[in-house]
N, C-alpha and C positions, 0 to 999 in steps of 0.2 A: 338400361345397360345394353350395350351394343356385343354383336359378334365379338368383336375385336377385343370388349373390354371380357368377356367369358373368357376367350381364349388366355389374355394375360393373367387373370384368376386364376386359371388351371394352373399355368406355368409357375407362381407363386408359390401354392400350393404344392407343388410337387418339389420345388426349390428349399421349401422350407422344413419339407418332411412333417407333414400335419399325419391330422389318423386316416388310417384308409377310408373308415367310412364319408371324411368330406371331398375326398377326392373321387370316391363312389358315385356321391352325389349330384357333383358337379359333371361327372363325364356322364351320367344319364341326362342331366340337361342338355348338356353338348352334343349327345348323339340325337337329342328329340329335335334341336334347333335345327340338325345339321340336317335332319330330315324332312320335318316342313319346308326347308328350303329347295331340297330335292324337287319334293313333291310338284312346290310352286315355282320351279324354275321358268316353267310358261309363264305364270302368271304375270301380273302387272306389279312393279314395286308396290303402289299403294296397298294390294292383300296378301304380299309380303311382310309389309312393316304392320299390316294389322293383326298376323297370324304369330310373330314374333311378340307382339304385346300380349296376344293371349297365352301366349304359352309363358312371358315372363310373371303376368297375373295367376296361373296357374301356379307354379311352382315358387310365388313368392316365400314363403315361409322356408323351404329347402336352402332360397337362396341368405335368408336373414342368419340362417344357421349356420348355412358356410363360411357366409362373412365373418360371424362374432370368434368362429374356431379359426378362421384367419387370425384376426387378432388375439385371440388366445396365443396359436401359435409366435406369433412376433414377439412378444411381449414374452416368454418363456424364451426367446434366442436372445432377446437385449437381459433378462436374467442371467441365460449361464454368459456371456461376455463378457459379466462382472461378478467374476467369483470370491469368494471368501478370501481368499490368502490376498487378493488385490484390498478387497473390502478394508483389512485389517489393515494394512501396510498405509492405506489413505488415512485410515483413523488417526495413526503413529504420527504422519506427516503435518496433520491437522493439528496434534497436539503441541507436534514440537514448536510449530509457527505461532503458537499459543491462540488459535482458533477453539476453545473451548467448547461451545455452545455446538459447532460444527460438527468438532470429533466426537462428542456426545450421540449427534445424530447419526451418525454416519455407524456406530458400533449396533444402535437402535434397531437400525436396518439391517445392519449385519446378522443380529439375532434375530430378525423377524422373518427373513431369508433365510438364513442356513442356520437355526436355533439347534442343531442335534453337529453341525460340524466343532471340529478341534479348534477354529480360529473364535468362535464365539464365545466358548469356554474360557479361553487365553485371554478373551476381551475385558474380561473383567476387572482385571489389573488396571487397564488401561481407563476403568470407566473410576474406581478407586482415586486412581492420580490425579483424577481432572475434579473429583470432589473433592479432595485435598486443596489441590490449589486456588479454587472458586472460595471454599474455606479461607485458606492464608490471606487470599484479594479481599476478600471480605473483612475479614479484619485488619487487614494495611487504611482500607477504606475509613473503618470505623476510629482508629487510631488519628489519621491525618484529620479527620472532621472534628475530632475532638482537640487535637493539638494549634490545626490551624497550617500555616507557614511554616512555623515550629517545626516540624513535622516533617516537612521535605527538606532530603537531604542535600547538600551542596556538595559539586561538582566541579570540577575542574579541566577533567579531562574526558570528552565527549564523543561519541563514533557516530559521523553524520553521513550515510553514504559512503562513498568513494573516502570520504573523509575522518581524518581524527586529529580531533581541535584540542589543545591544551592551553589554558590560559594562566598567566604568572604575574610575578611582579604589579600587583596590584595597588597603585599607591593615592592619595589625595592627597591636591597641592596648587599651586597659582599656574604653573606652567604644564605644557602638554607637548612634550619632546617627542619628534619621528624625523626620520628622511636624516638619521646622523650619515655622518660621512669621515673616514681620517679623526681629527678633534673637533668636529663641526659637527653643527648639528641645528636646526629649523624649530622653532616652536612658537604656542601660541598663550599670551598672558591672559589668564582668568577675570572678568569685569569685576568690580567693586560689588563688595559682598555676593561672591560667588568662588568656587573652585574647580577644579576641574579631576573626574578622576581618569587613571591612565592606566589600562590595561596592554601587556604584551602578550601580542596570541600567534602561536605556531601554529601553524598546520601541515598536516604529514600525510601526503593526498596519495590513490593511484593512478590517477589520470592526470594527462601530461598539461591538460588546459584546464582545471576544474576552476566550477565558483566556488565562494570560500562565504562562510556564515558571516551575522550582523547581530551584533550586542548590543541591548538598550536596559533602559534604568524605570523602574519601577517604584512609586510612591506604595507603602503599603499603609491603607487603612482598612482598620475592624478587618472584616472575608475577603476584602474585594484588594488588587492591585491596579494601579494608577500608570498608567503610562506617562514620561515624564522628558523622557528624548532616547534616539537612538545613535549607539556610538559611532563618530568621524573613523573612518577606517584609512593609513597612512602607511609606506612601506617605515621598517622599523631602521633598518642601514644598506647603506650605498657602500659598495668598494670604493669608491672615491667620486666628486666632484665631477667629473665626464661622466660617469655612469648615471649620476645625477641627472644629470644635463639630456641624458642619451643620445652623446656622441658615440658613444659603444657600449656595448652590452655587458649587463651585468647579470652571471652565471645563477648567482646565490637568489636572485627576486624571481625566476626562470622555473616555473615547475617541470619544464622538458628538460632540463637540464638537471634540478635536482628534486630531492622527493619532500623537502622539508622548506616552507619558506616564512619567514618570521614579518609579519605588522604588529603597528603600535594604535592603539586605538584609543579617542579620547573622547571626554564627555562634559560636560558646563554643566555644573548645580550650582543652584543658590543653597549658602546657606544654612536659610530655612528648612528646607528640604534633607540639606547632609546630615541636619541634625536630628530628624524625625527617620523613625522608619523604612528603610527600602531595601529592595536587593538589585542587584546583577541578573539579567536576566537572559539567559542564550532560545530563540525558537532550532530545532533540530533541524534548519532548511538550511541549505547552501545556496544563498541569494546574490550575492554581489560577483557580477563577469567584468572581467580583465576585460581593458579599453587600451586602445593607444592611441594619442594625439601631438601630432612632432611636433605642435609650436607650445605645449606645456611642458611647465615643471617638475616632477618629472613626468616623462611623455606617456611613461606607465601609468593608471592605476586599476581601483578595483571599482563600479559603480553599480548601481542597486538600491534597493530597498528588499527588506524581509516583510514590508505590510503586518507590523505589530500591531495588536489591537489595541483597544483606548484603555481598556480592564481586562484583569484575569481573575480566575478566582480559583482555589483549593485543584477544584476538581480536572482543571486544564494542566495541571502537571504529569509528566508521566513519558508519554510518548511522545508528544509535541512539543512539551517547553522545560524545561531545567534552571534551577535558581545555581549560579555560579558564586555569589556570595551573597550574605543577608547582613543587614547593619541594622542595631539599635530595637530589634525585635528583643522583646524582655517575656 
């Protein structure tokens, strides 16, 4: 340890308001240092820097003490920095976010800290609520693993971000109608022994440019769900034929313009398929970004992928994924 580093020690020390006795300590080092240096002002650095090692070898153990009551001291100032009324108010926060395990710790701490204050007493309630609902999760859990699919509810109307997605008009059929216009309207015929199913989804965004979600269809067998394809996403109506075309713009497909904008979304089953098992499947991402390209049909659309997996199973519902409608589960 050098001069320099003594000195900043003291400074420390006094800054942090430690006990007197280490600051006692340390200014009898500082006056012994400051006086071998006196002494040896003639001298030659080399029995300077030697008479400084003895004296640092001399009062090693004073300095091991100061140090640990330094850190004492620090570690009591980042203590009270975080006091109970803050401690508690994190807990509250923790839980609402439904951080459980967190606000658990966080109240732990609170009582192991300040065990005899008002907020640790009041904590209690809050450690109650969070057994409660590790409880109810618990058995939501045991419920769904028993039931299966069964079990998770369907959905319609979803809050994704920025975003809240309603889906309707859900119909199977040979055609897959979007991009109507006036009495017009674009569609695409289903292959031989195959159908198509056709959902319409609104979305009700706050942002003037968002991306908008990707619906795909899922085979279910026994635990596990099949990925099977993900839905064609298509504006659902044109003002008219120009708008189509985008010789000019059209207001209602314009999220800067309004807050609600309507596609039609379609999907190819065989089948084999429509007549076994599946659901509608939404992941909670808003994947697909608005493109423009002047020499397309229209010059609008939406492009993306949501990167569905190949399988889901029970336990991947919840936060991440939502069954929108289930077919043919008994």
């Amino acid at each position: 340890m050098s001069i320099i580093d003594y000195s900043r020690t003291i400074e420390c020390l006094l800054f942090l308001k430690t006990t007197p006795r280490a600051v006692k300590r340390f200014t009898m080092l500082s006056v012994g240092i400051l006086g071998i240096i006196f002494v040896s002002s003639c001298d030659p650095k080399a029995k300077i820097d030697t008479r400084l090692a003895e004296i640092e070898k001399k009062y090693q153990d004073s300095l091991s003490i100061v140090r640990n009551e330094l850190k004492e001291a620090k570690a009591e100032i980042e203590l009270l920095s975080y006091p109970a009324d803050q401690r508690l108010q994190k807990a509250q926060s923790l839980l609402e976010a439904g951080e459980l395990d967190k606000a658990a710790n966080e109240i732990e701490q609170l009582k192991n800290v300040f065990p005899n204050s008002t907020e640790a007493s009041s904590s209690s309630t809050l450690l109650a609520k969070i057994s409660e609902i590790k409880e109810a999760k618990r058995k939501e859990e045991e419920r769904i693993k028993a039931l299966g699919f069964k079990a998770i509810a369907e959905q319609t109307t979803i809050k994704i971000g920025y975003n809240t997605v309603t889906f309707s008009n859900i119909t199977i059929g040979r055609n897959y109608i979007h991009d109507s216009y006036d009495d017009r309207y674009f569609y695409n015929d289903a292959d031989r022994g195959s159908k198509y199913i056709s959902v319409l989804m609104s979305v009700k965004s706050e942002d003037h440019d968002p991306n908008i979600p990707q619906l795909a269809v899922y085979s279910i067998i026994g635990d596990k769900m099949h990925l099977v394809g993900c839905f064609r996403t298509e504006f659902n109506r044109w003002e008219d034929y120009g708008t189509y075309l985008g010789n000019y713009h059209d207001s209602h497909n314009d999220f800067a313009k309004v807050n609600t904008v309507k596609s039609k979304l379609g999907l190819q089953m065989s089948d084999e398929k429509l007549s076994k098992p599946y659901a509608i499947v939404l992941m909670k991402k808003n994947a697909l970004v608005r493109r423009y390209e002047q020499f397309r049909n229209p010059p609008v659309y939406y492009y993306g992928s949501a990167d569905y997996p190949s399988t889901l199973s029970v336990s991947d519902f919840g936060n991440k994924y939502t069954i929108v409608k289930r077919y043919n589960l008994k």
